[in-house]
C-alpha positions as CSV (number, residue, x, y, z in Angstrom):
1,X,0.0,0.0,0.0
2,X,1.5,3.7,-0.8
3,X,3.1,5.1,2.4
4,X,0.6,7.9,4.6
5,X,1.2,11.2,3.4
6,X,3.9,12.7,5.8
7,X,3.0,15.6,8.0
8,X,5.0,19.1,8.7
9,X,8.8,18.6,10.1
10,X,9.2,18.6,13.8
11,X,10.5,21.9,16.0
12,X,14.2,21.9,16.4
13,X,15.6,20.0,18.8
14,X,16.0,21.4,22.7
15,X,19.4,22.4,24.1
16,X,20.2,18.9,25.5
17,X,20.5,18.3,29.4
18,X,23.0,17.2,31.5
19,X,25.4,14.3,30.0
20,X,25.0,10.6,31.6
21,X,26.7,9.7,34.3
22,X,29.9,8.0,33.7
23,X,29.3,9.2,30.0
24,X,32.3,11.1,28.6
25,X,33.2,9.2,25.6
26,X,29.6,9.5,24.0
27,X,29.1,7.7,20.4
28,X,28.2,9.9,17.1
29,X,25.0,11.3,17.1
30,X,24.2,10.2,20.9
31,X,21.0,12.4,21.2
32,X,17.9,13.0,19.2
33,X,14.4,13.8,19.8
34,X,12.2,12.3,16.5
35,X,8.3,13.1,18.9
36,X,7.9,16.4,20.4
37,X,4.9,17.5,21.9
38,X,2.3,20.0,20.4
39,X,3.8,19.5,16.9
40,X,2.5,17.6,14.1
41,X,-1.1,18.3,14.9
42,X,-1.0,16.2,18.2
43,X,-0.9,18.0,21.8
44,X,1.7,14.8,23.1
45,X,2.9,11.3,21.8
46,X,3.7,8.5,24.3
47,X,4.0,4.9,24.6
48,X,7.6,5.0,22.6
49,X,8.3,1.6,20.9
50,X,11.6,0.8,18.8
51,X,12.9,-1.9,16.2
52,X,15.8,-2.4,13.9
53,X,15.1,-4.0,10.4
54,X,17.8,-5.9,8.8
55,X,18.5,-3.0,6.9
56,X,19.6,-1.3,10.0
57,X,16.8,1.4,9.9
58,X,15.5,2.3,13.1
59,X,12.2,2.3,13.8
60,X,10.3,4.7,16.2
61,X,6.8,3.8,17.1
62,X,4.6,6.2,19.1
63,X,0.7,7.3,20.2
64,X,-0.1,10.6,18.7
65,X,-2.8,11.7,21.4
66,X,-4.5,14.5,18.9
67,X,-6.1,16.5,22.4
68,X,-4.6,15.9,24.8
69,X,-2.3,13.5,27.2
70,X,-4.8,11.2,28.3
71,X,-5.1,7.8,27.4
72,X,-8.5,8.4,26.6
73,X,-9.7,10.3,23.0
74,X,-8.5,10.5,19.4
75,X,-5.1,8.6,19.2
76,X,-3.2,7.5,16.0
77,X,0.0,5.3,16.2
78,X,2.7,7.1,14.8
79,X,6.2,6.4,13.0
80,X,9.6,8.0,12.6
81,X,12.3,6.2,10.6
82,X,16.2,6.9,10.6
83,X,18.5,5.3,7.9
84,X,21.4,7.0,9.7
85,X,21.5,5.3,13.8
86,X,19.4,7.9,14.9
87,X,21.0,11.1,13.7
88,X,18.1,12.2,12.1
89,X,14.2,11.1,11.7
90,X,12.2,11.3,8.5
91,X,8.4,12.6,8.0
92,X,6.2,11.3,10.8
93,X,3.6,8.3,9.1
94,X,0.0,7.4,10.4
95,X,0.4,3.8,10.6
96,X,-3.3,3.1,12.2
97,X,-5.5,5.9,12.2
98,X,-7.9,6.3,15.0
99,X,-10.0,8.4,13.7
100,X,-11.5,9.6,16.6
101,X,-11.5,6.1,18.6
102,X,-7.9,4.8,20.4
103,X,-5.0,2.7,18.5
104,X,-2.1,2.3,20.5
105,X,-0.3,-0.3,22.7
106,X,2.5,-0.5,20.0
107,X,4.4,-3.7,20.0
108,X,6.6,-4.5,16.9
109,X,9.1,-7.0,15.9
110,X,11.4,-8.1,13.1
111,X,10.4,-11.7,11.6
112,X,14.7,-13.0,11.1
113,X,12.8,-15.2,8.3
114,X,11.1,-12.7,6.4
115,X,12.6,-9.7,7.2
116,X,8.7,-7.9,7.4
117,X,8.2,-5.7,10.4
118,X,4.9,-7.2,12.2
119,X,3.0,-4.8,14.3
120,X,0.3,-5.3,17.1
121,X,-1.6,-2.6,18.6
122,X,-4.8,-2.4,20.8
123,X,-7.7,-0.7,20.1
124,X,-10.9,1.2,21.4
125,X,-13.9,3.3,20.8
126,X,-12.5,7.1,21.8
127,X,-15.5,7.4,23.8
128,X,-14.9,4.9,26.9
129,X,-12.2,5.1,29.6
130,X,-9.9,2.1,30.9
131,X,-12.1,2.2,33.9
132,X,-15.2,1.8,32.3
133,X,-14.1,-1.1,29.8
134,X,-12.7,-3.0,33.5
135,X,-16.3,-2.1,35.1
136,X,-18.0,-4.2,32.0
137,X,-19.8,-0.9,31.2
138,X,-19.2,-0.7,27.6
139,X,-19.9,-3.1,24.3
140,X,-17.8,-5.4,22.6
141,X,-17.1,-3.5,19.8
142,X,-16.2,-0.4,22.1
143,X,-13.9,-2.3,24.4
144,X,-10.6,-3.6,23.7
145,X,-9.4,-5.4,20.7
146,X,-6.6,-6.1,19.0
147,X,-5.3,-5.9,15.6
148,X,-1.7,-7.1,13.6
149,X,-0.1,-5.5,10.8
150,X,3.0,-5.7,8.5
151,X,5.6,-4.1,6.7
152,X,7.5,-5.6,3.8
153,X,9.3,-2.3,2.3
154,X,11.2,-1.7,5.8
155,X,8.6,0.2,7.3
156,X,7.5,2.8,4.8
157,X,4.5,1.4,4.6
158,X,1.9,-1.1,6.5
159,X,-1.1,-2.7,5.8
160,X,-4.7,-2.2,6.8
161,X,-5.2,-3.3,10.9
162,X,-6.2,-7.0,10.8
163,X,-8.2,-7.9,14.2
164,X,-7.2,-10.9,16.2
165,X,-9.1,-10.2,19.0
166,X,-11.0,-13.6,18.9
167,X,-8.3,-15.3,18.9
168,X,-6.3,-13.8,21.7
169,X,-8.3,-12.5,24.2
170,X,-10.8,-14.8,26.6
171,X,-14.5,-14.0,26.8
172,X,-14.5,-13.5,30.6
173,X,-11.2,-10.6,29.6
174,X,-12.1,-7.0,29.7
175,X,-9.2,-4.8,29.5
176,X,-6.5,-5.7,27.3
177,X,-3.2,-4.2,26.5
178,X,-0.3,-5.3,24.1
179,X,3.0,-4.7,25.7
180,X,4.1,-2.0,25.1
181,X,7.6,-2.1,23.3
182,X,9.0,-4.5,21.2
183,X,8.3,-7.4,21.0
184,X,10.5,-10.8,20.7
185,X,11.2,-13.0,17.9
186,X,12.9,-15.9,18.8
187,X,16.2,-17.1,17.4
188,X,17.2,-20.4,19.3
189,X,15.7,-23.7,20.6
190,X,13.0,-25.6,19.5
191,X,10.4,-22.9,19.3
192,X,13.0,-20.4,17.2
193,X,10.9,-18.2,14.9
194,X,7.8,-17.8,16.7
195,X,6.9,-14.0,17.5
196,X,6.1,-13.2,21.4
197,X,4.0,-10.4,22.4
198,X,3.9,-9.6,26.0
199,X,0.9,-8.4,27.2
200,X,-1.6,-7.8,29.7
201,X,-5.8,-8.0,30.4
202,X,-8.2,-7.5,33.3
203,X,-10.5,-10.2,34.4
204,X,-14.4,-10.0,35.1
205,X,-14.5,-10.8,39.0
206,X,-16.5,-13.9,39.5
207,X,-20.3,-14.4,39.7
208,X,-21.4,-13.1,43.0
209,X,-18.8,-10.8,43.5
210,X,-19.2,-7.7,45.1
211,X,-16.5,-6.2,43.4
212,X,-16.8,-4.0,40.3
213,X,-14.0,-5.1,37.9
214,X,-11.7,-2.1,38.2
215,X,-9.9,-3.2,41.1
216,X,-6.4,-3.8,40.9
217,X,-6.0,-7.2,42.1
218,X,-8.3,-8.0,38.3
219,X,-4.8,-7.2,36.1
220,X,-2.7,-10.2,35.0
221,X,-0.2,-10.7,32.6
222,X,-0.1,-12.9,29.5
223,X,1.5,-13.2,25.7
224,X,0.4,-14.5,22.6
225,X,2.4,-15.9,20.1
226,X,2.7,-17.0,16.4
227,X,4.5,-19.7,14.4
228,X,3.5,-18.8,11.1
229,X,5.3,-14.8,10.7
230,X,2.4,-13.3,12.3
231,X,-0.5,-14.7,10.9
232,X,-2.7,-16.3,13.4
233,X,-2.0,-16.3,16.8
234,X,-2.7,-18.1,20.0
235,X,-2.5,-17.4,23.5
236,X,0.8,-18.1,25.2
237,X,1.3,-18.2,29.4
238,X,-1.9,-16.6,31.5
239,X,-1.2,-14.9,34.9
240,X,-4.5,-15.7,36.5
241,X,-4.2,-15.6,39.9
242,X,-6.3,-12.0,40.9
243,X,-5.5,-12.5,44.6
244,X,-4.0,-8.7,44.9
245,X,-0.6,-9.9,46.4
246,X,1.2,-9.5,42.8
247,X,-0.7,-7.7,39.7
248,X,1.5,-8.0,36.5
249,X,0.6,-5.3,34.2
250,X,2.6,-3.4,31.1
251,X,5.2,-6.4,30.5
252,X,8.2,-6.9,28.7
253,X,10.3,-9.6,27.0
254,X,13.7,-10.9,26.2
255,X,14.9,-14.4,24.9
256,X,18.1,-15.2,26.9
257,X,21.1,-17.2,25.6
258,X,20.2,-20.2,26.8
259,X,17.0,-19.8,24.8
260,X,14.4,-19.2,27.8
261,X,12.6,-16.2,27.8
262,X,12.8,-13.5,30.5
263,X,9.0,-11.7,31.3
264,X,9.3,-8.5,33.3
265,X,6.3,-6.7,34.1
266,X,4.8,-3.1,36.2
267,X,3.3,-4.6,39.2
268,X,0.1,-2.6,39.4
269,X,0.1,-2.0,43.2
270,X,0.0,-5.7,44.6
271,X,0.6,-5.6,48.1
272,X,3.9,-7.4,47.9
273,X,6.7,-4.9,48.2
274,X,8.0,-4.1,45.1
275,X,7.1,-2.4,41.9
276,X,8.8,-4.9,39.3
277,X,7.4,-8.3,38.8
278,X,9.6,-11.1,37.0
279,X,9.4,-14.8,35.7
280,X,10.9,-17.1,32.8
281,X,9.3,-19.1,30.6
282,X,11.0,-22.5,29.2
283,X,8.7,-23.4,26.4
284,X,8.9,-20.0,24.4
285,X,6.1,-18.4,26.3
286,X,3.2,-21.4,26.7
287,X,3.8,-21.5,30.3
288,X,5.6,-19.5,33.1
289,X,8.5,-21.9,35.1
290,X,7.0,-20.0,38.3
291,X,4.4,-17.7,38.9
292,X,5.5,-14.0,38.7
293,X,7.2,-12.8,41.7
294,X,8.7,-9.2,43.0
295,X,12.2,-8.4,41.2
296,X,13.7,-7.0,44.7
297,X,17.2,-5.4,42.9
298,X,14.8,-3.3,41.0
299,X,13.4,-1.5,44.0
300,X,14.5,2.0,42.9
301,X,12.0,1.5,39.9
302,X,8.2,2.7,40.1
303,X,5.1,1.7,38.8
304,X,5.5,2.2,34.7
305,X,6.0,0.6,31.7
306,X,9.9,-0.6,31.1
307,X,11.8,-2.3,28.8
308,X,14.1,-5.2,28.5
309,X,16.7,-6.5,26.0
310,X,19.5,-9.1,25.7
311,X,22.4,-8.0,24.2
312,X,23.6,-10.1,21.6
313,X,27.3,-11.4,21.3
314,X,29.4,-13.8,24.0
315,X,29.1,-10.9,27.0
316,X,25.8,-9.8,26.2
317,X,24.1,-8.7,28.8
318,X,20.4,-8.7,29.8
319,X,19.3,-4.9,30.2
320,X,16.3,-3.2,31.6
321,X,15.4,0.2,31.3
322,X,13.1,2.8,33.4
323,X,13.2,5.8,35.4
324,X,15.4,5.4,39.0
325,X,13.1,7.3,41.4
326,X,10.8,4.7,43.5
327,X,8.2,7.4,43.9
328,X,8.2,9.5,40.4
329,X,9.2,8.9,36.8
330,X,12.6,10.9,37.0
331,X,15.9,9.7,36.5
332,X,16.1,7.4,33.6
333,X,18.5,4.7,33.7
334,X,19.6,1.0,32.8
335,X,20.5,-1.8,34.7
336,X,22.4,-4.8,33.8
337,X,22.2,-8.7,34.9
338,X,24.6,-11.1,34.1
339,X,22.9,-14.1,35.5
340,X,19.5,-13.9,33.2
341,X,17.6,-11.8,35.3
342,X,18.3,-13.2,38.7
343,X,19.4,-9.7,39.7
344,X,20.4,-6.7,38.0
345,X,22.6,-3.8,38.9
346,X,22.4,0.1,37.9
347,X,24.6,0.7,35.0
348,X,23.9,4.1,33.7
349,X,21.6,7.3,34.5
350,X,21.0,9.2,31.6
351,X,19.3,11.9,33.0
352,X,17.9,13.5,36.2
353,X,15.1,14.8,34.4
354,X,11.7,13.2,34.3
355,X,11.1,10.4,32.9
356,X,8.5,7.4,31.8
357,X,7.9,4.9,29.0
358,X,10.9,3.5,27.6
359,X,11.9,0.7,25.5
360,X,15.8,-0.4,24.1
361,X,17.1,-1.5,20.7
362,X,20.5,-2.6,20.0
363,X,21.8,-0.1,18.1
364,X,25.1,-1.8,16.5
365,X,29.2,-1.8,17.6
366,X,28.6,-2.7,21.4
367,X,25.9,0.1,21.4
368,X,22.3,0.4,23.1
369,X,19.5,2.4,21.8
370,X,16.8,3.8,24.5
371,X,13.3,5.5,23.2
372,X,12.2,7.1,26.0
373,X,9.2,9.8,27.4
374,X,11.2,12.6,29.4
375,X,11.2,16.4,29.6
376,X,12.5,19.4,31.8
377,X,9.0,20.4,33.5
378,X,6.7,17.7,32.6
379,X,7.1,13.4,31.5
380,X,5.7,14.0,28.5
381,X,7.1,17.2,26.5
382,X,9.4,14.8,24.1
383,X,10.4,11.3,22.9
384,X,14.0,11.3,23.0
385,X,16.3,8.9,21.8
386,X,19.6,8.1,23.2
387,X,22.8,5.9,22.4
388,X,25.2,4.8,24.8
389,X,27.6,1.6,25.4
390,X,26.3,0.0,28.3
């Protein structure tokens, strides 16, 4: 299909901020800022997603929130390519129009096989809130739903949203939320080429219940998966537990070197202590080796969306990404584990500034990519992109 017709060029880019700690030798074109808010006809973009096709274009995914910052309303997802490492950004695309009604949730991956870029995204009527989808006050067709996409001309252009809902999401489900960030192809074991999507749902409370449905304790995590380069899909692992002790929300994924895969996710306010909820999964995602549990080294993080990568290559580390500050989004950093996600230690702050969303992309020579919401004043007044060697 012809690419979306671009829209105007983005502001300049601010003055930048502080350098990272420990960062004095910084890499060639370090810092760049592809989403800034109150430019392209959208008052702010969040939800920052990022891929690298096997042409080594970098791909940054976004919501363009047309009114206003809330998750609620007119969104679009949004893309920015660079052909250069991030240097510079082309002309922003519409990859799935709202049109008044929500797309977001972006989580895209690279197929190895096929070299497409397949895309996920969620979906709902503009109209309805997340708590009035988890209260069962709103129809099918205004609720959540999800939809897949693909690229085969490097991301130029995508085709038209095809829903999967009924295939991935379980009638007594009411929220529903793909990742957000990447998602995973896998590359070794038996189950190498199937595409992961972390993810996450709400649950109806049971028959009887006195409770309403928007209660915490209702959020679990899940992925869905698909052997056949993204075109039908099945549901993977199910956190279904809804006892309130851990509530896996916005999730993450990484396939580790010994070809398990490492699930991260935002504990939505469980009353375990601890904001970051970890497991692994041995059969590429069908089932969870353990139930999630609290991630105690990453205390300092709190409750947001984060991202996780393994760096490729024999030292290769497992990363994970998100602001530092237990009690704001300020202070993005990484953290590194060398023992597949046992623990992890702080590696880098990039910024004092505030900070939310992130997610991480190798970005070639020993070198990590983060996409990440920050600003001066507020979370949301840019996307920024940064490079450093971790």
């Amino acid at each position: 299909m012809p690419a979306p017709a671009p829209l105007p060029s983005p502001a300049p880019l601010p003055a930048p901020a502080a350098p990272p700690a420990g960062g004095a030798d910084l890499p060639a074109c370090s810092r760049s800022v592809p989403y800034t808010a109150r430019t392209h006809g959208y008052d702010t973009f969040r939800i920052p997603a990022v891929v690298r096709s096997g042409r080594g274009t970098l791909l940054a995914f976004a919501e363009g929130r047309r009114s206003s910052a809330s998750d609620t309303g007119s969104i679009d997802v949004v893309l920015r390519r660079s052909t250069d490492g991030g240097c510079t950004w082309g002309p922003l695309a519409v990859v799935a129009a709202g049109r008044g009604d929500t797309r977001g949730n972006p989580a895209p991956v690279v197929d190895p096989r096929t070299g497409q870029i397949v895309l996920v995204t969620s979906y709902n009527s503009g109209a309805v809130t997340e708590g009035q989808i988890m209260r069962g006050e709103v129809t099918a067709a205004q609720g959540r739903r999800v939809f897949v996409q693909r690229s085969g001309d490097d991301g130029r252009s995508f085709s038209v949203p095809r829903e999967i809902t009924a295939d991935v999401k379980r009638p007594r489900w009411r929220w529903y939320a793909t990742g957000p960030g990447h998602a995973v192809a896998l590359t070794r074991g038996r189950h190498a080429g199937r595409l992961v999507v972390p993810a996450n749902h709400s649950a109806a409370p049971a028959a009887g219940s006195t409770d309403n449905g928007q209660e915490p304790k209702y959020y679990g995590g899940h992925v869905l998966y698909s052997d056949d380069h993204g075109h039908t899909w099945h549901i993977g692992f199910v956190d279904d537990t809804y006892d309130g002790v851990h509530n896996a929300n916005e999730s993450s994924a990484a396939q580790l070197p010994d070809g398990r895969l490492y699930v991260n996710a935002r504990d939505q306010h469980g009353v375990a202590v601890g904001n970051r909820l970890d497991s692994h999964s041995s059969d590429g995602g069908r089932t969870l080796d353990r139930p999630f549990a609290v991630q105690p080294t990453l205390d300092d993080v709190p409750v947001v969306a984060a991202g996780v990568l393994q760096q490729s290559g024999p030292r290769g580390a497992l990363l994970f990404s998100g602001p530092s500050v237990p009690t704001a989004r300020q202070a993005m950093s990484l953290w590194r584990s060398r023992d597949g996600g046992v623990s992890f230690s702080r590696a880098v702050t990039l910024s004092q500034d505030r900070a939310g969303y992130s997610d991480l992309v190798e970005a070639g020579a020993g070198l990590v990519g983060v996409l990440y919401e920050t600003g001066a004043a507020g979370t949301y007044e840019r996307i920024e992109w940064r490079k450093v060697a971790v």
